[in-house]
C-alpha positions as CSV (number, residue, x, y, z in Angstrom):
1,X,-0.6,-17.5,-22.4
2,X,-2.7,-20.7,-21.1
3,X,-2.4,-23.7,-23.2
4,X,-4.5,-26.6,-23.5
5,X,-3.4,-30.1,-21.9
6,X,-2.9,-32.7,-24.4
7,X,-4.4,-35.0,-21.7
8,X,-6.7,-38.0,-22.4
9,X,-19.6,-24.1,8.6
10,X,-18.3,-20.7,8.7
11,X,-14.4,-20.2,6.8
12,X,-11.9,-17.2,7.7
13,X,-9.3,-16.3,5.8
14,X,-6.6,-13.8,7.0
15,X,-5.3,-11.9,4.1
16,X,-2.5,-10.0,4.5
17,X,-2.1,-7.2,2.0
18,X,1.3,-6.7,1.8
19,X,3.9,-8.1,3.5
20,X,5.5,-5.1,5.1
21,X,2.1,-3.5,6.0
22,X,1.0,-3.0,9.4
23,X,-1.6,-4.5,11.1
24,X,-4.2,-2.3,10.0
25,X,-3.4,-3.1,6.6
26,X,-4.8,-6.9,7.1
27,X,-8.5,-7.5,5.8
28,X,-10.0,-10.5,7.1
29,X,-13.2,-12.2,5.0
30,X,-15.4,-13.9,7.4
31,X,-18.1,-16.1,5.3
32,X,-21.5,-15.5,7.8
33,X,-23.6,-17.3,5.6
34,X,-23.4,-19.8,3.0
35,X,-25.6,-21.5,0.3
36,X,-27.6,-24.6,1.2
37,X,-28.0,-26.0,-2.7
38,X,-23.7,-25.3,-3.1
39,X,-22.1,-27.8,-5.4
40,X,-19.9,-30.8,-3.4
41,X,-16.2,-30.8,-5.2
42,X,-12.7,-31.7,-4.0
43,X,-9.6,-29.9,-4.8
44,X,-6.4,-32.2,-4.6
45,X,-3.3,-30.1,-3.3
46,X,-1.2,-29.9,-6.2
47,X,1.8,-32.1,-6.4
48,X,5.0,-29.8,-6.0
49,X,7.5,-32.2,-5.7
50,X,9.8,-31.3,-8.5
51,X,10.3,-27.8,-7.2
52,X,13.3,-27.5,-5.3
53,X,12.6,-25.6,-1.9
54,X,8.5,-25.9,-2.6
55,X,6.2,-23.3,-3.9
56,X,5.7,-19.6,-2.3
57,X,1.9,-20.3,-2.0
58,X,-0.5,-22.9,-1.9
59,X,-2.4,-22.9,-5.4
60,X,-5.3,-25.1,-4.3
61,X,-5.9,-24.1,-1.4
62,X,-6.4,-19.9,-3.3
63,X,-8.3,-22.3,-5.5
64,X,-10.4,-23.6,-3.2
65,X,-10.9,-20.4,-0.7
66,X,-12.1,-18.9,-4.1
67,X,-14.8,-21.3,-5.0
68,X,-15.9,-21.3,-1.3
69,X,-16.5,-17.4,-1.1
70,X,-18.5,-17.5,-4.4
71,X,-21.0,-19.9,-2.2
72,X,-21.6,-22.1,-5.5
73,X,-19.2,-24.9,-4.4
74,X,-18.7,-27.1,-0.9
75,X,-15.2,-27.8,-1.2
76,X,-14.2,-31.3,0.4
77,X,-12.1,-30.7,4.1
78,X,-8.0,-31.5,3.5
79,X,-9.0,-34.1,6.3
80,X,-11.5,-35.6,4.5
81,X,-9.4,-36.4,1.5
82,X,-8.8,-40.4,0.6
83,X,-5.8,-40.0,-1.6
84,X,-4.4,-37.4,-3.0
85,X,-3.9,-38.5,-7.1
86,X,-2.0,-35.5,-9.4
87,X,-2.6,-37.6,-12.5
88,X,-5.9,-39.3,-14.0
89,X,-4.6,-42.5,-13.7
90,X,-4.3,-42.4,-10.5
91,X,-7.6,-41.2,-9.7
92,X,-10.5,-44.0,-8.2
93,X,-13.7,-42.5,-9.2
94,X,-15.7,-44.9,-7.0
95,X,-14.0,-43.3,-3.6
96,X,-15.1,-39.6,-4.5
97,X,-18.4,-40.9,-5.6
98,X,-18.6,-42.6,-2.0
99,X,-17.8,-38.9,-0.7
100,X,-20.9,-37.4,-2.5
101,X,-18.3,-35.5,-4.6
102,X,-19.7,-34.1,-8.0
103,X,-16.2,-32.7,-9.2
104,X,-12.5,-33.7,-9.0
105,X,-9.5,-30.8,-9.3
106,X,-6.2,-32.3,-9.0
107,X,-2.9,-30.6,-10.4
108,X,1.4,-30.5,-10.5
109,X,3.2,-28.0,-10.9
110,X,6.7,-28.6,-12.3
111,X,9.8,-26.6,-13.5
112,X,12.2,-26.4,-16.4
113,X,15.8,-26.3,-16.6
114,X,15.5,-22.2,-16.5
115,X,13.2,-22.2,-13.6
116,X,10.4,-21.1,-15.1
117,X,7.1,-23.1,-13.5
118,X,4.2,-24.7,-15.4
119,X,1.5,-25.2,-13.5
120,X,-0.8,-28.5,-15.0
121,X,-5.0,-28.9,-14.0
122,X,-7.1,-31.4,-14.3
123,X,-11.3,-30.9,-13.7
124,X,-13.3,-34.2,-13.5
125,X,-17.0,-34.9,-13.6
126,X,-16.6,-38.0,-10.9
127,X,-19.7,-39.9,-12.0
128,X,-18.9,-39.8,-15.4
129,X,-15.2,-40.7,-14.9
130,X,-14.9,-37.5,-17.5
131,X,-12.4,-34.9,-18.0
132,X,-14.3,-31.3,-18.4
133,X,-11.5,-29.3,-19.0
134,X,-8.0,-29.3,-18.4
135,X,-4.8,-26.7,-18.8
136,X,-0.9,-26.0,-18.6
137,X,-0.2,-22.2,-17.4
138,X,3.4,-21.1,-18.0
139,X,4.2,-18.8,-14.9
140,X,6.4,-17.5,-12.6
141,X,6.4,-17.6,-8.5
142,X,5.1,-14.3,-8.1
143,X,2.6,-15.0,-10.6
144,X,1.3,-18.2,-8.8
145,X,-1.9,-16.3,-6.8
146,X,-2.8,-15.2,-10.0
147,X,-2.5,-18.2,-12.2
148,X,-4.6,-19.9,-9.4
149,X,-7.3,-17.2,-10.0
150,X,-7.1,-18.0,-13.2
151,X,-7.7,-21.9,-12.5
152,X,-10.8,-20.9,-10.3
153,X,-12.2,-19.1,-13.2
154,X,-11.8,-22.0,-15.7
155,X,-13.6,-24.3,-12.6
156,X,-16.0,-21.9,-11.8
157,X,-17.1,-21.2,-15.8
158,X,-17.1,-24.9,-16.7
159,X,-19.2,-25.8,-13.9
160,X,-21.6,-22.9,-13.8
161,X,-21.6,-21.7,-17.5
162,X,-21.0,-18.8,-15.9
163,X,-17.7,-16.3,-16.1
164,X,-15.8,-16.2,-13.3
165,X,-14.4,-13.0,-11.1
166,X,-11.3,-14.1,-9.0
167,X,-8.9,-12.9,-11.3
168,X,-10.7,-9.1,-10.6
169,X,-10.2,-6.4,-8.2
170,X,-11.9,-4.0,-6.0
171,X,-11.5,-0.4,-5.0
172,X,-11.8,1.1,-1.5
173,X,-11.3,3.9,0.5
174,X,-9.8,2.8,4.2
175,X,-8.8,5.5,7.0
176,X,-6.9,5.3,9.9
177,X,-7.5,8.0,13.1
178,X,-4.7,9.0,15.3
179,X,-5.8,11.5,17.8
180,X,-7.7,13.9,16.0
181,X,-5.7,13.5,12.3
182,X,-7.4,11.4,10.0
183,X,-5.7,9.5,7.2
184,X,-7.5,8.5,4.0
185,X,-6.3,5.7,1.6
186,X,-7.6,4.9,-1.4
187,X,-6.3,1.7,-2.4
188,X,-7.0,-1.8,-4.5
189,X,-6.3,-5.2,-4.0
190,X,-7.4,-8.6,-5.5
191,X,-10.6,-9.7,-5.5
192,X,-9.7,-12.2,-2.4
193,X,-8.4,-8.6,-0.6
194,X,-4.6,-9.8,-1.3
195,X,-2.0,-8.2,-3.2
196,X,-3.3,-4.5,-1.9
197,X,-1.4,-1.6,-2.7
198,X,-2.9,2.5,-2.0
199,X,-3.1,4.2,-5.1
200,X,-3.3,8.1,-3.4
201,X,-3.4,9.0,0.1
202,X,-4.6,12.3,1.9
203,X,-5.5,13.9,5.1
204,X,-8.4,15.1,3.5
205,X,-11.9,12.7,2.4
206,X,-11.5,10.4,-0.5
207,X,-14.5,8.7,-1.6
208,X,-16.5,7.9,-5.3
209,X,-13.7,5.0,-6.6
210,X,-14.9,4.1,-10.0
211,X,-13.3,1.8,-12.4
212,X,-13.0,2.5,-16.3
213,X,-14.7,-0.1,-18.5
214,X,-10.4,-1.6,-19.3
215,X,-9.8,-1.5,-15.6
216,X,-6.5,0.4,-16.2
217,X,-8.0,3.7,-14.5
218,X,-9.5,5.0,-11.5
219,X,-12.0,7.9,-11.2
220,X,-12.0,9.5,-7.2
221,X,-13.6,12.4,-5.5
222,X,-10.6,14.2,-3.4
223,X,-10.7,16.6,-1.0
224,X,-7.1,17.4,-0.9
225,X,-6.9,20.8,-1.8
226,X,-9.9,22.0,0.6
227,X,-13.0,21.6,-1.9
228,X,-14.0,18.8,-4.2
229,X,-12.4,17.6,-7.4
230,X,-12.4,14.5,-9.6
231,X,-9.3,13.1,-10.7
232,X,-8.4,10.1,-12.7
233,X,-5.5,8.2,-12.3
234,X,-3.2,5.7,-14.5
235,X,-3.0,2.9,-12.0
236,X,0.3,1.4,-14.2
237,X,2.0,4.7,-13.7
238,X,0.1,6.9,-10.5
239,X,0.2,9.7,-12.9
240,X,-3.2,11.2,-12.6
241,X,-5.3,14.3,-14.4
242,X,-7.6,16.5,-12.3
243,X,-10.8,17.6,-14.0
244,X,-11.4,21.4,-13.9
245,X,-13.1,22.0,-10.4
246,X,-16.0,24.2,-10.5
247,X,-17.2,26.0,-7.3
248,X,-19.8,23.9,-5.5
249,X,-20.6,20.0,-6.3
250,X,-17.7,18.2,-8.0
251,X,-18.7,14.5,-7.3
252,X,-19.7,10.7,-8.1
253,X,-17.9,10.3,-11.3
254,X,-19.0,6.7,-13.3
255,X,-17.2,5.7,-16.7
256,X,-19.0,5.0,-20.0
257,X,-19.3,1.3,-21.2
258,X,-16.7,2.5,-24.2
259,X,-14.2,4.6,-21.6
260,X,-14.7,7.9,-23.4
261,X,-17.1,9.2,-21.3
262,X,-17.9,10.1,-17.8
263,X,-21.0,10.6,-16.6
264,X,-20.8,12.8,-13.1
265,X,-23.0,15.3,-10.4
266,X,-22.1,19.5,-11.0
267,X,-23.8,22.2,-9.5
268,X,-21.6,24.8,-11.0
269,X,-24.9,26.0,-13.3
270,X,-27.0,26.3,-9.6
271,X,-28.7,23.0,-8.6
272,X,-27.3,19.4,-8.5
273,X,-27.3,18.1,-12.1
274,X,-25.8,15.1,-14.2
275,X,-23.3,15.8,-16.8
276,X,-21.1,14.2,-19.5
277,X,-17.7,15.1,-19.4
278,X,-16.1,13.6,-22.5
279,X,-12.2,12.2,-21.9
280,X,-10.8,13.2,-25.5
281,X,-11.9,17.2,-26.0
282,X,-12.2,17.4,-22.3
283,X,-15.7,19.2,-22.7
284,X,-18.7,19.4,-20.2
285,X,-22.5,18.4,-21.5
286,X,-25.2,19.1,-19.0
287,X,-27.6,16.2,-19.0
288,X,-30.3,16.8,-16.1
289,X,-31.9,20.3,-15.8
290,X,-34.0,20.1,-12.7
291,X,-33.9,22.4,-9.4
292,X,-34.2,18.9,-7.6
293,X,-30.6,17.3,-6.7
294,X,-29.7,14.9,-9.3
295,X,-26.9,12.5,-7.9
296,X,-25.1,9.3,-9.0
297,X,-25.3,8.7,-12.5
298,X,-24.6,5.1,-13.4
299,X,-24.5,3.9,-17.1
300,X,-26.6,1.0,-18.5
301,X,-24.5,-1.9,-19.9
302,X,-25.1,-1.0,-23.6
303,X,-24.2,2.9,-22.7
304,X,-27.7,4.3,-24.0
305,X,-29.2,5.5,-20.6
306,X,-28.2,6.9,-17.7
307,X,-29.5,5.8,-14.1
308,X,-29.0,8.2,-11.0
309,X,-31.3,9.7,-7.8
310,X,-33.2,12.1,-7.8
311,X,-35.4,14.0,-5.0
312,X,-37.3,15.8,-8.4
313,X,-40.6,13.8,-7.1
314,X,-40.1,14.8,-3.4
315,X,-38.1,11.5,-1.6
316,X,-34.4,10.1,-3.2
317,X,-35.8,7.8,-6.2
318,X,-34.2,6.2,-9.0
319,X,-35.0,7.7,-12.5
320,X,-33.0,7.0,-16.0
321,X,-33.1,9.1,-19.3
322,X,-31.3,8.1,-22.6
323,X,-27.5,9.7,-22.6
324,X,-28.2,11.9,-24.9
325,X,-31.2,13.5,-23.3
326,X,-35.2,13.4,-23.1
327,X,-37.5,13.2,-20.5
328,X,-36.7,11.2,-17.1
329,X,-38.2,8.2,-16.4
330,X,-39.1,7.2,-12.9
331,X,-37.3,3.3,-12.0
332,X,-38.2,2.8,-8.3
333,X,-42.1,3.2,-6.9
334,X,-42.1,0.6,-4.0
335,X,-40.6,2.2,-0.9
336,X,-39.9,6.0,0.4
337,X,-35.8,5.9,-0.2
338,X,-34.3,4.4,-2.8
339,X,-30.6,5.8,-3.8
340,X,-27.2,4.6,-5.6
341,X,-28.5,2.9,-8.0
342,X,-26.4,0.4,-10.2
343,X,-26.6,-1.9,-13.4
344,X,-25.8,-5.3,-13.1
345,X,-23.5,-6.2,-15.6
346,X,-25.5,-8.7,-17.5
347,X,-28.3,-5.8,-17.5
348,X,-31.0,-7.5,-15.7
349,X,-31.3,-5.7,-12.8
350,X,-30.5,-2.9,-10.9
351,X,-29.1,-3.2,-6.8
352,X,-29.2,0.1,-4.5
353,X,-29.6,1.5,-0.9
354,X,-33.5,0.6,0.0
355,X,-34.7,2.1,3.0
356,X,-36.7,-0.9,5.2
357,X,-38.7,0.7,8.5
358,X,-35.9,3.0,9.2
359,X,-33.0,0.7,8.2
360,X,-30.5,1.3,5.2
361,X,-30.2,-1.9,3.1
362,X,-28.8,-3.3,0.2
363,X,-31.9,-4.6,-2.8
364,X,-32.2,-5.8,-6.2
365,X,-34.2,-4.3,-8.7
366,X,-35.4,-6.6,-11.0
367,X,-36.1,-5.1,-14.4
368,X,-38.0,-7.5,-15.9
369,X,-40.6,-8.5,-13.3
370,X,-40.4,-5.0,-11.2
371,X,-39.6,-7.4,-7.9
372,X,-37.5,-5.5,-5.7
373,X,-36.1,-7.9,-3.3
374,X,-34.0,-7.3,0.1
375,X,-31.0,-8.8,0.3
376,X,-29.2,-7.9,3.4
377,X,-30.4,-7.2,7.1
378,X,-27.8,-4.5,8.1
379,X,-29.1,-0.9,9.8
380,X,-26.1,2.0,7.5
381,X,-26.0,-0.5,4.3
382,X,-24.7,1.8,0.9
383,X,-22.2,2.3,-1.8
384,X,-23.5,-1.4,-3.4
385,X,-21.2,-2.6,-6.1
386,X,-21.7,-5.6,-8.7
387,X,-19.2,-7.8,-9.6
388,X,-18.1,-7.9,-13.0
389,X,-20.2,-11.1,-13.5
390,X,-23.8,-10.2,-11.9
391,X,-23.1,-13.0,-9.3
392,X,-22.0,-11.2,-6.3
393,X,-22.4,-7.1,-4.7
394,X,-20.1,-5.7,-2.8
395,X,-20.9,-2.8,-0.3
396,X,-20.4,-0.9,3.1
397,X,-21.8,-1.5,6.6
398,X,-21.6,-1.0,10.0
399,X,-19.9,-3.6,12.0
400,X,-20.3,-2.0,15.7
401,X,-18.7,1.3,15.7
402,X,-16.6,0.3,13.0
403,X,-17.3,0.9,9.0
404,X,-16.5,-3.0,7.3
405,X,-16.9,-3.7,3.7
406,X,-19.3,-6.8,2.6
407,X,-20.3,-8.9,0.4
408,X,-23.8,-10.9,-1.0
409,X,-24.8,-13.1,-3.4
410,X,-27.6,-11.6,-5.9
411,X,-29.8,-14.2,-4.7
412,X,-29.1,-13.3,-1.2
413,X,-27.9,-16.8,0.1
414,X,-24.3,-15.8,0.6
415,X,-23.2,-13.5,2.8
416,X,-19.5,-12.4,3.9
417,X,-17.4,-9.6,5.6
418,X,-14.4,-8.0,5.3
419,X,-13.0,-5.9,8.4
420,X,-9.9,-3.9,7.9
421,X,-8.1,-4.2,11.7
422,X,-7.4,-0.9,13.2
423,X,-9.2,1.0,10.7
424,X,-12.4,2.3,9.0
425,X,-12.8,0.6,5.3
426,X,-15.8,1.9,2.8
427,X,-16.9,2.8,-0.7
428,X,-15.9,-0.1,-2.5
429,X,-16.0,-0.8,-6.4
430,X,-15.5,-3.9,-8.3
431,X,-14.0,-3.8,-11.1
432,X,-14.7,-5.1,-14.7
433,X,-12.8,-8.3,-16.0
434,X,-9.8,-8.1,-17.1
């Protein structure tokens, strides 16, 4: 439980995913390009001085290696720092305001008798000389990453006005080639790439991750038993449930807003069409009737209308039709290619694969103005993925002969990759919010 206080350049981080995992296991997230307008602030390292033997991690430096990959904030060089205060009173606003600083983090974190940690923060407004927020987090060592997720979403909502997504996760298939075996993982890990674990692995494809709207299960495409099939797996448990696979198409499976719905491409009735499968009677509802193929169904925010590609007008377009049937409406008008299509959360625009001269890229729809604007510059750019809280899309790309996961803002001003050594990483999904 958090409590309230009663108180009056280019930046690599190498994340390994587990500590006994081998190499290929480490992602590294390379930031390529940041934001020009990003928001000067300092984070203090946090006073650990009570703790007997120090702290496992480093919470402000996860706090500030958050706030820098969001490419909102500019966070102040270690180097650079004039003092390092842990309690207001020890703060001189006049030496931050020197440094250009806008905000002030500082924090301690302190044990009881039993052990048990509580880990105190402190955000400042430095030219007010005002507190903006500030909290006590009761928590363990091995939940200290995640408590200082936690502290970057306070940060990054009080600042921004806007939720944050550290304390989220992401999906992703990664495989490994020896010789001529292929190995397929699909696992998750935090949304800074720590902490990952593989949730089912095969020597056959695995591909389609999606999320269910509480996060506590994962939808898949597996090969595993020589023809398609979607499963959907307990992630507290592993245990999983395989939906009935029908001869043909078995693929892209996408969760309703509500979780008792999944919306996902059959061909078992002839042509590729979009169906509802619904979780509690286990029945099928054919959605699309169309001798076109009808792919990737993606669910509007509010769970009224469906979203998905279609080759119906000739070339892969985007089209949408309320969930419980009607007429398709055509999305997409400006381009010859324009496939995986998906909500942003906040429901004000749609990102997907935008063919540009040739090249595969990564654009955002938006709904209100019909502005479709290119925001990456890659050649094989797909499987785009918003984050929880509109601000960020994750996706797949080519990084040489390699297959690397990456990452942009929605304005396009921040840009980031994440390489899996030794392997092939793809398909990712962000999750919703906790």
């Amino acid at each position: 439980m958090v409590k309230p206080m009663k108180l009056t350049n280019k930046l690599i981080f190498l994340a390994a995913l587990l500590i006994s995992s081998p190499s290929w296991a480490i992602l590294q997230i390379e930031i390529t390009q940041g934001s020009s307008s990003a928001q000067p602030i300092t984070i203090v390292p946090f006073d650990d001085s009570q703790i007997l033997g120090g702290l496992p991690v480093d919470v402000a430096k996860i706090v500030s290696d958050d706030l820098t990959r969001s490419g909102r904030f500019k966070v102040l060089p270690r180097g650079s720092l004039l003092a390092r205060p842990s309690t207001q009173s020890q703060i001189n606003f006049r030496n931050w305001q020197a440094l250009g600083q806008d905000n002030l983090v500082i924090g301690k974190v302190t044990a009881d008798a039993s052990g048990k940690l509580n880990v105190q923060f402190q955000l400042f407004d430095v030219f007010k000389g005002e507190q903006l927020t500030g909290f006590a987090i009761p928590a363990k060592k091995a939940d200290l990453r995640a408590v200082a997720h936690r502290i970057s979403d306070l940060v990054y909502e009080k600042i921004t006005g806007q939720q944050g997504a550290f304390s989220t996760r992401m999906a992703y298939v990664a495989s490994t080639k020896r010789g001529k075996k292929t190995t397929y993982k699909m696992r998750i890990a935090d949304a800074d790439g720590f902490g990952a674990r593989t949730v089912v692995s095969s020597s056959e494809p695995l591909m389609s991750p999606a999320w269910s709207a509480d996060g506590r299960r994962l939808s898949y495409v597996s090969y595993e038993r020589g023809r398609s099939a979607i499963y959907t797996q307990t992630l507290s448990t592993g245990s999983r449930v395989k939906l009935k696979s029908f001869k043909g198409i078995n693929g892209a499976p996408a969760w309703s807003p509500n979780g008792k719905q999944l919306a996902l491409t059959l061909s078992k009735d002839g042509s590729a069409d979009i169906y509802i499968y619904n979780v509690t009677n286990r029945s099928f509802r054919r959605l699309t009737t169309s001798y076109a193929i009808d792919t990737e169904p993606n669910w509007s925010p509010n769970g009224k209308e469906i979203l998905f590609t279609s080759d119906r007008g000739g070339k892969p377009q985007l089209y949408k039709m309320d969930v419980n049937g009607g007429v398709p409406k055509r999305v997409t008008f400006e381009g010859t290619y324009n496939a995986r299509g998906r909500f942003s959360p906040d429901g004000k625009s749609i990102c997907m694969v935008h063919r540009v001269n040739g090249d595969y890229r990564i654009a955002k729809l938006d709904l209100k103005t019909g502005f479709i604007h290119v925001l990456t510059t890659g050649t094989l750019d797909e499987s785009p993925s918003f984050a929880p809280n509109s601000s960020m899309i994750l996706y797949s790309t080519n990084d040489g002969l390699k297959s690397i996961l990456a990452a942009v803002s929605s304005d396009g001003k921040v840009r980031q990759k994440l390489r899996l050594l030794g392997g092939d990483v793809r398909e990712p999904a962000w999750s919703p919010f906790k």
